[in-house]
C-alpha positions in Angstrom: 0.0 0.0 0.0 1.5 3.4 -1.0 2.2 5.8 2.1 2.3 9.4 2.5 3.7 9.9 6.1 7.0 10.6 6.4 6.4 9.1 9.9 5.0 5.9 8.8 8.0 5.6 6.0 10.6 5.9 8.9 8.8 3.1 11.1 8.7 0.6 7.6 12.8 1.6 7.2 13.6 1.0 10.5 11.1 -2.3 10.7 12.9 -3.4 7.6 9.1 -4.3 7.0 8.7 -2.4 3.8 5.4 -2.2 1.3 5.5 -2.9 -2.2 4.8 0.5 -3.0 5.9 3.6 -0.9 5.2 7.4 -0.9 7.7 9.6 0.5 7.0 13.6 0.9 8.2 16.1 -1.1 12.0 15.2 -2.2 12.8 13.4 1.1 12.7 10.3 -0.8 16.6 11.0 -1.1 17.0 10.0 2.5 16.0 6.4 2.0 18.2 5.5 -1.1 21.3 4.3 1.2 19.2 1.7 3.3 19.2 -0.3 0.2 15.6 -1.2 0.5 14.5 0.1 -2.7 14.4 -0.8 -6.5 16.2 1.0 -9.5 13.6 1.6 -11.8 15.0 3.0 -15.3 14.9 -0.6 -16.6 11.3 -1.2 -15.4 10.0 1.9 -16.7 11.6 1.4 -20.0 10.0 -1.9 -20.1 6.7 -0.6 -18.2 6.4 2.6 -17.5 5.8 3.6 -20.7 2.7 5.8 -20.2 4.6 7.2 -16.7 8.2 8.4 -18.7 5.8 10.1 -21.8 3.5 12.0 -18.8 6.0 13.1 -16.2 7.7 16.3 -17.2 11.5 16.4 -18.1 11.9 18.9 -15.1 10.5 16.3 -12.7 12.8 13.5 -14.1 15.9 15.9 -14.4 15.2 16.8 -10.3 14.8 13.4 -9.1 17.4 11.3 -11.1 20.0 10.2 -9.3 22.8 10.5 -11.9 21.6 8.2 -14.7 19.8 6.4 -12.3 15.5 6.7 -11.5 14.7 5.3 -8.7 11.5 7.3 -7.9 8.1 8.4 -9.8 8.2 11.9 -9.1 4.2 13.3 -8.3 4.3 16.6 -10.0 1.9 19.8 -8.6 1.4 23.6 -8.4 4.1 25.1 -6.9 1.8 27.8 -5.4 0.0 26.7 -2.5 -0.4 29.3 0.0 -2.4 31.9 0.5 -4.4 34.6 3.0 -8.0 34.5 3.5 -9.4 38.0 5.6 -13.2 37.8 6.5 -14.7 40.2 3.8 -17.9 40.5 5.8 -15.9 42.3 8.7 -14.7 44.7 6.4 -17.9 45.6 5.1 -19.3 45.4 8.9 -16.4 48.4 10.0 -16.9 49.7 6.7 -13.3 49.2 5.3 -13.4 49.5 1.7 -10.3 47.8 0.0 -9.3 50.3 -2.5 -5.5 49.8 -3.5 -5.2 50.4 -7.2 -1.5 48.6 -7.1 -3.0 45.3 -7.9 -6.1 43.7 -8.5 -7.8 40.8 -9.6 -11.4 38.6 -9.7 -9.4 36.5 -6.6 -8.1 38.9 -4.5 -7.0 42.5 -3.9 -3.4 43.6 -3.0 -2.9 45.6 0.4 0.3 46.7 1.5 2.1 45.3 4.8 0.6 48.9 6.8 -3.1 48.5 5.1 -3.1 44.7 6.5 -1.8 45.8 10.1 -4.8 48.5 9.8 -7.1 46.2 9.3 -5.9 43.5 11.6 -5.7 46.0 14.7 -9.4 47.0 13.7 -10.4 43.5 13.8 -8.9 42.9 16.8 -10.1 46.2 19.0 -13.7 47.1 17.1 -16.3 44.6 17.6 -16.1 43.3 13.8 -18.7 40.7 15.1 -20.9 42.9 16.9 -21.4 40.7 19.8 -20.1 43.4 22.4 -17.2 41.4 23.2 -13.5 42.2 23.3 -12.7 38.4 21.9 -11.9 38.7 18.1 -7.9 38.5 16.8 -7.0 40.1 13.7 -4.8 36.8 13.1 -4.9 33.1 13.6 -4.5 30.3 12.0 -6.7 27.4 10.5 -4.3 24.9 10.1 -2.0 23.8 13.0 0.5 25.9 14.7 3.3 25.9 11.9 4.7 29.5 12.8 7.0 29.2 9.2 3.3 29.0 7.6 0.4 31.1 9.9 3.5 34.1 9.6 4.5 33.2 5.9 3.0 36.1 4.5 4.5 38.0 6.9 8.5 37.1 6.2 7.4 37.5 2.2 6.9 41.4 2.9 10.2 41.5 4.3 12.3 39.9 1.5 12.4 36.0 2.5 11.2 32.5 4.0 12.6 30.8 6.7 14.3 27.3 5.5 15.0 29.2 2.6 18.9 30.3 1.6 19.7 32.9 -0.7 23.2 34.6 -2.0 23.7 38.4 -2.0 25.9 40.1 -5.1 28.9 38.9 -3.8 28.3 35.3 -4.0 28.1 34.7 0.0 25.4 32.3 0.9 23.3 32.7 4.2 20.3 31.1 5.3 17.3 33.3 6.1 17.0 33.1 9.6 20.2 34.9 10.4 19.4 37.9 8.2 18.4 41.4 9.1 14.8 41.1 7.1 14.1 37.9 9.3 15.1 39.9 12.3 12.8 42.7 11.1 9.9 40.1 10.8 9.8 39.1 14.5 10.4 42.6 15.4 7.0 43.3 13.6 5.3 40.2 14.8 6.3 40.9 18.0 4.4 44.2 17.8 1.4 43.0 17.0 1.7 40.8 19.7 2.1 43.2 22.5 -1.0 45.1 20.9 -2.7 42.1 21.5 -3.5 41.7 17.6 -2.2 38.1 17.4 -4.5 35.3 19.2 -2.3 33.6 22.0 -3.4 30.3 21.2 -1.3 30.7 18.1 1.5 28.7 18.9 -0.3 25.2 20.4 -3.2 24.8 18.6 -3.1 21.8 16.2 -5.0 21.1 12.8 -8.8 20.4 14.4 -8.4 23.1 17.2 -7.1 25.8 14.2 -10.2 25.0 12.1 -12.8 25.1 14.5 -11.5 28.1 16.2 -11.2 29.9 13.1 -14.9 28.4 11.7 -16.0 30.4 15.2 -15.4 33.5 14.0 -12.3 33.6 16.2 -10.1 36.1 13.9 -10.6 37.7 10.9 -7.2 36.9 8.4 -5.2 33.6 8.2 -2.4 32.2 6.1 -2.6 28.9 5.1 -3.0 25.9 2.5 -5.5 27.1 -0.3 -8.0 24.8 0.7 -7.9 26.4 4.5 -10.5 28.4 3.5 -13.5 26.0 2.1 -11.9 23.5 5.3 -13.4 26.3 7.5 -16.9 26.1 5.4 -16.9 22.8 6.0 -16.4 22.6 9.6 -19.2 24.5 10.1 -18.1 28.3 9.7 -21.8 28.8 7.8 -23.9 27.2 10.3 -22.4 29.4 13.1 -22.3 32.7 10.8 -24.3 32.6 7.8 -22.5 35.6 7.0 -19.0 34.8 7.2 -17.1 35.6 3.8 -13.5 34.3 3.2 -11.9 36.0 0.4 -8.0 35.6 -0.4 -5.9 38.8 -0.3 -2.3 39.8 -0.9 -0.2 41.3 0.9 2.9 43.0 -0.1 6.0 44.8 1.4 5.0 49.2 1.8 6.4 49.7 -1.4 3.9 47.4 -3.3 6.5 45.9 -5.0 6.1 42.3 -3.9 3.4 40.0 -3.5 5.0 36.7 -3.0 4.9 33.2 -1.1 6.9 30.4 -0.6 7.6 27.8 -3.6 6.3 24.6 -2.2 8.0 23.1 -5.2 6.3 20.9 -8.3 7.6 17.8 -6.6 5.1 17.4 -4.3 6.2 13.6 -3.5 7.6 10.5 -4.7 6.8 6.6 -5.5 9.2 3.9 -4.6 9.1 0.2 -5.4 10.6 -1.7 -2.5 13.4 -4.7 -3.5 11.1 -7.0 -1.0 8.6 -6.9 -3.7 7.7 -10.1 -5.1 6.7 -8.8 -8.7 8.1 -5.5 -9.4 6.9 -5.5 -13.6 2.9 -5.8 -11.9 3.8 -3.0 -9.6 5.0 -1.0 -12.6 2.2 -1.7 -14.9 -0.5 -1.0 -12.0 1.3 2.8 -11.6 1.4 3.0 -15.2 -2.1 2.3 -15.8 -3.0 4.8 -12.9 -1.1 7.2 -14.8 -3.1 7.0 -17.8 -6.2 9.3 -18.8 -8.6 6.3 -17.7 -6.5 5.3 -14.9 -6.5 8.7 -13.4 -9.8 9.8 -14.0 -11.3 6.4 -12.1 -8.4 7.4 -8.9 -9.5 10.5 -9.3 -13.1 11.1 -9.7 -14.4 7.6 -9.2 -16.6 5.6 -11.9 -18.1 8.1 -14.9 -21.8 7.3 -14.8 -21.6 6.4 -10.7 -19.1 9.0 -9.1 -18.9 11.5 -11.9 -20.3 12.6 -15.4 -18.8 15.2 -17.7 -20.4 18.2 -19.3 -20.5 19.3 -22.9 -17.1 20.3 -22.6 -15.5 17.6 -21.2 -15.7 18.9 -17.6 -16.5 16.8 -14.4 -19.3 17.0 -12.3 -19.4 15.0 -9.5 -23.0 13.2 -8.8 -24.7 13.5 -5.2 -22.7 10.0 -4.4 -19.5 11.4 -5.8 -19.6 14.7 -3.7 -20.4 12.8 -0.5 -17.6 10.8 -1.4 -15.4 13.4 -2.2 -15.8 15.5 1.1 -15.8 12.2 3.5 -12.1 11.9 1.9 -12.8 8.9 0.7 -13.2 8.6 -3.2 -9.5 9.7 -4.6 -6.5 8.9 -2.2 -5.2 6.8 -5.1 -4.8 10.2 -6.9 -2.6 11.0 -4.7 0.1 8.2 -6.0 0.7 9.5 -9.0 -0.5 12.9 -10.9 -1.4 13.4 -14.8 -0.9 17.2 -14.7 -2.3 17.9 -18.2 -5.8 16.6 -16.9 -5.3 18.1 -13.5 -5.1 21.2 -14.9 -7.7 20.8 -17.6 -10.1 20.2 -14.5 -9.0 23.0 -12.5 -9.8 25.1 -15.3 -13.5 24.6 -15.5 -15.7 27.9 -14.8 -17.6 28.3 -11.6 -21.1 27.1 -11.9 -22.3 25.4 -8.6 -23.7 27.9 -5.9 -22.7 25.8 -3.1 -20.4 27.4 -0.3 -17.9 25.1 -0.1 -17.4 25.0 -3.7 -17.7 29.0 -4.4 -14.9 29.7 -1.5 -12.9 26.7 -2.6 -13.2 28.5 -6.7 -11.7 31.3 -5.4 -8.9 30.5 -3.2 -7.8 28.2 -6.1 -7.7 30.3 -8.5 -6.3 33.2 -6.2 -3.3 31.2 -5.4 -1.8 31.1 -8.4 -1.4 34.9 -8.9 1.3 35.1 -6.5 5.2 35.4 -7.3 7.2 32.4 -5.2 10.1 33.1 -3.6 12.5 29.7 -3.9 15.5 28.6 -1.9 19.0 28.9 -3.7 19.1 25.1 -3.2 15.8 23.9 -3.3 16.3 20.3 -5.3 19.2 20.0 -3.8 19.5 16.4 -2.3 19.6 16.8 2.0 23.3 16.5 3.0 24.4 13.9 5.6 25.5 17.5 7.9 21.4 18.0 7.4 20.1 15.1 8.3 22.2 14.8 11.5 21.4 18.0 12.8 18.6 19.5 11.0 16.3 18.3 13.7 18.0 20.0 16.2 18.5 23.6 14.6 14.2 23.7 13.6 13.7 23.3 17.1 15.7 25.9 18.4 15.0 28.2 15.7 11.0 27.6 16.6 12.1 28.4 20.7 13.8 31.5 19.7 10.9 32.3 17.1 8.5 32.1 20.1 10.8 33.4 22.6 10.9 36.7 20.4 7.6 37.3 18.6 5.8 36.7 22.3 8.2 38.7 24.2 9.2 36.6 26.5 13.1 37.1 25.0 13.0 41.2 24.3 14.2 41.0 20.5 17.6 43.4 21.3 21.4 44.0 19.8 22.5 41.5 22.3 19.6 38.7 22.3 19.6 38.8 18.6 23.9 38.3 18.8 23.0 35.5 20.9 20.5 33.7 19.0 22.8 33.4 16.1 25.5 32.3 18.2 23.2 29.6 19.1 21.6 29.0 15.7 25.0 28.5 14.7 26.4 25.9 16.9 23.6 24.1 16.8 24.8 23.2 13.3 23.4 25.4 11.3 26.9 26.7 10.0 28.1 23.0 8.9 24.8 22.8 7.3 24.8 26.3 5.4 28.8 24.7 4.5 27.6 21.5 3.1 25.1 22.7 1.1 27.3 25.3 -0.7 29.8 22.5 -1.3 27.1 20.4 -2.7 26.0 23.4 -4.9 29.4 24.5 -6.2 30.1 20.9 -7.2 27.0 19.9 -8.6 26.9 23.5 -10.9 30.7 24.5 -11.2 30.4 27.7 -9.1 32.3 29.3 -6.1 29.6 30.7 -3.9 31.1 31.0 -0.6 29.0 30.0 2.9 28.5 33.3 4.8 29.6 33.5 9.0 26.1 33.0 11.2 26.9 34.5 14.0 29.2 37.5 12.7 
C-alpha cells in the first residue's frame, strides 16, 4: 500500500518491514536511497512505464534522477500553494473599503504590509462581530501551529522564507534566519503581539483546534494551505455565521512591489518500489495504468456514470454520491500516487457554476493562489546532506524556541539577544549545514559561492 507519512516511512525503514509500493514527501525520498531497501527503476520503466516516462515532465525527471539512475516516480503539482484568507464580511461590517489600485484581480485584492496591520488592529479592538465582546484577533490560523506558515506572509513582505537560503551580489550564501529582514519580521510580529492583535493560542493549537476556532469567527485573516479556507466552510463556519465571507488577499511589502509566497515546489512527492517486492513488472504496470487518462480519472473522480459525469465540454461533475464521497475523503486517495498534470489542470480550469459554499470559496482561493510570485530557496532540489540530516532536527527546534521566545516577548528581541541567537543558531549546526550545502551546490553546478559567517 502506497504511504504518505513521512512518519510511517521511517517506522517501515527502521522495521525493515517495507510495502510494495511507498510514498515519500516532497523530495525526502533522497533519504532512503542508502538503506538499500529500494528498486532501481529506469529498466522497469523502460519496459513498463511507458505511459509514466511520456507523462512526467522532463523537469520532474531531471530533479529526481540520481545520476543516470530513477529510482523514484516523481508526483508533480502547483508550486503555489499558500495563501491569505481575511473575513470580507468584517470589512464591510467596520466599513473598510479595500481600494489599493497597485494590484487587483477577480481572486483577490493587494494591500500593503501597513493597510493589512490597519485592518488587523481594527479587527482585533472594534467589535467586527458585533457581539459586544472584546474576543476577536486580527490573526490566527486554520491549520496547526506551523509558525513558518500562519507568519509566511509575513517574512514575504520583508524579502524572504525561513528554510529558505539565498546569496547576496557577492556570491556569500546565508540562510534566512540569520538575516536582518528575518530579524525585522519578529520585530514586527512581536508588535502585534504586544497590541494584543495576534491570538495567544497561536502557537499550540493543532489542525482540528485551528479549524474550529477559526470556523468560530475567532479572527478575521489567516495564512494557510489554499483549501484552509473552504476547510473552515466545512467545519461549520456557515452554520455558526451565515454571513461569514472568506476571500484571499495579498499582501505586499509598503512599497507594493512584492506579492510573493513560498515555492512549495512541483515535486510534491515520490513513488518507490521496495526490492522486498515479489513482482516489481505488476507494480509498474498498475502505476502505469494509474497514470493514464482512464487510470487517473477512475483514482480521481471515481466511476463516470456512478461517481462523476462530464459536461458538454469535457468537464466533471461530480454526482450526489461522488460529492459525498469526495468530502468524506474517501473517493480519490489513489490520486494521490501519482499525478497526470495535463488533466489536473484541464479540470482546474472549469468555470464556476455550482452555488454551493464550499465550492464558491474553494473556486476562489484556487484560483487566487496562483497569482502570486514564489520566492524559492538557492538550493531547493538539492538532495539533504548527511551535515542536514544529523542535525537539521536540532536547529528547527531551536530556531522555533527563539521564534517564540521573540515574537511573544518573552526574550525582548535586542542588539545582544539577537547576537546570541545566532550564536546559538550557529552551533547548533546550522553553520556545517549552510557549509555543506554550498559545497554540494558548487560541485553539482561549477560555481564558487562561498558560505556566509552566522553569527558575525
Amino acid at each position: 500500500m502506497a504511504q504518505n507519512v513521512t512518519e510511517q516511512l521511517n517506522l517501515y525503514v527502521a522495521s525493515g518491514d517495507v510495502p510494495d509500493i511507498v510514498r515519500a514527501d516532497s523530495m525526502t525520498y533522497i533519504n532512503y536511497l542508502d538503506t538499500g531497501y529500494f528498486l532501481e527503476l529506469t529498466d522497469l520503466l523502460n519496459e513498463y512505464g511507458q505511459d509514466i516516462l511520456a507523462t512526467v515532465s522532463q523537469k520532474a525527471w531531471d530533479m529526481t534522477r540520481v545520476g543516470e539512475k530513477i529510482y523514484v516516480i516523481p508526483y508533480e503539482n502547483y508550486s503555489s500553494k499558500y495563501t491569505v484568507g481575511i473575513r470580507a464580511d468584517w470589512l464591510r461590517e467596520l466599513g473598510i473599503t479595500l481600494s489599493n489600485p497597485t494590484h487587483f484581480s477577480e481572486f483577490g485584492e493587494s494591500l500593503t504590509l501597513d493597510e493589512y496591520t490597519d485592518i488587523l488592529r481594527a479587527f482585533t479592538a472594534e467589535d467586527p462581530d458585533g457581539n459586544g465582546e472584546n474576543d476577536t484577533y486580527g490573526l490566527s490560523t486554520g491549520s496547526a501551529s506551523d509558525w513558518k506558515t500562519t507568519f509566511m506572509h509575513i517574512f514575504s513582505a520583508f524579502g524572504g522564507q525561513p528554510t529558505q537560503y539565498y546569496a547576496d551580489e557577492n556570491g556569500i550564501v546565508l540562510p534566512w534566519e540569520a538575516t536582518q529582514g528575518f530579524r525585522s519580521a519578529l520585530e514586527y510580529l512581536a508588535g502585534l503581539w504586544q497590541e494584543g492583535v495576534i491570538d495567544p493560542e497561536i502557537f499550540i493549537l493543532n489542525a482540528d483546534q485551528a479549524r474550529q476556532k477559526m470556523a468560530r469567527g475567532v479572527a478575521g485573516s489567516f495564512c494557510g494551505w489554499w483549501s484552509t479556507a473552504y476547510q473552515l466552510v466545512e467545519a461549520g463556519a456557515l452554520d455558526i455565521n451565515p454571513e461569514a465571507d472568506w476571500q484571499p488577499i495579498y499582501v505586499t511589502a509598503n512599497d507594493g512591489k512584492s506579492m510573493a509566497m513560498l515555492d512549495n515546489g512541483m515535486i510534491t512527492g515520490t513513488v518507490m518500489i521496495s526490492k522486498s517486492c515479489e513482482n516489481p513488472e505488476k507494480a509498474m504496470e498498475m502505476l502505469n495504468y494509474m497514470i493514464t487518462p482512464e487510470g487517473w480519472m477512475l483514482n480521481k473522480y471515481g466511476v463516470e456514470g456512478e461517481h462523476y459525469t462530464l459536461d458538454a465540454d469535457g468537464y466533471v461533475v461530480r454526482t450526489e454520491l461522488g460529492t459525498e464521497m469526495f468530502n468524506a475523503g474517501t473517493l480519490e486517495p489513489l490520486s494521490q500516487i501519482v499525478m497526470n498534470m495535463s488533466i489536473a489542470m484541464f479540470q482546474d480550469s472549469m468555470p464556476l457554476s455550482s452555488t454551493d459554499p464550499v465550492q464558491v470559496v474553494r473556486y476562489r482561493f484556487n484560483r487566487g493562489v496562483h497569482d502570486y510570485e514564489l520566492i524559492t530557496s538557492l538550493f531547493y532540489g538539492l538532495p539533504n546532506t548527511q551535515e542536514y540530516m544529523e542535525l537539521g532536527t536540532d536547529v528547527a527546534k531551536y530556531v522555533e524556541q527563539m521564534v517564540i521566545e521573540f515574537v511573544t516577548g518573552n526574550t525582548p528581541l535586542t542588539d545582544e539577544t539577537w547576537q546570541s541567537y545566532l550564536e546559538g543558531y550557529s552551533q547548533k549546526g546550522q553553520q556545517a549545514i549552510l557549509a555543506s550545502y554550498v559545497e554540494a551546490y558548487n560541485d553539482l553546478n561549477g560555481t564558487s559561492l562561498q558560505a556566509g559567517s552566522i553569527s558575525s
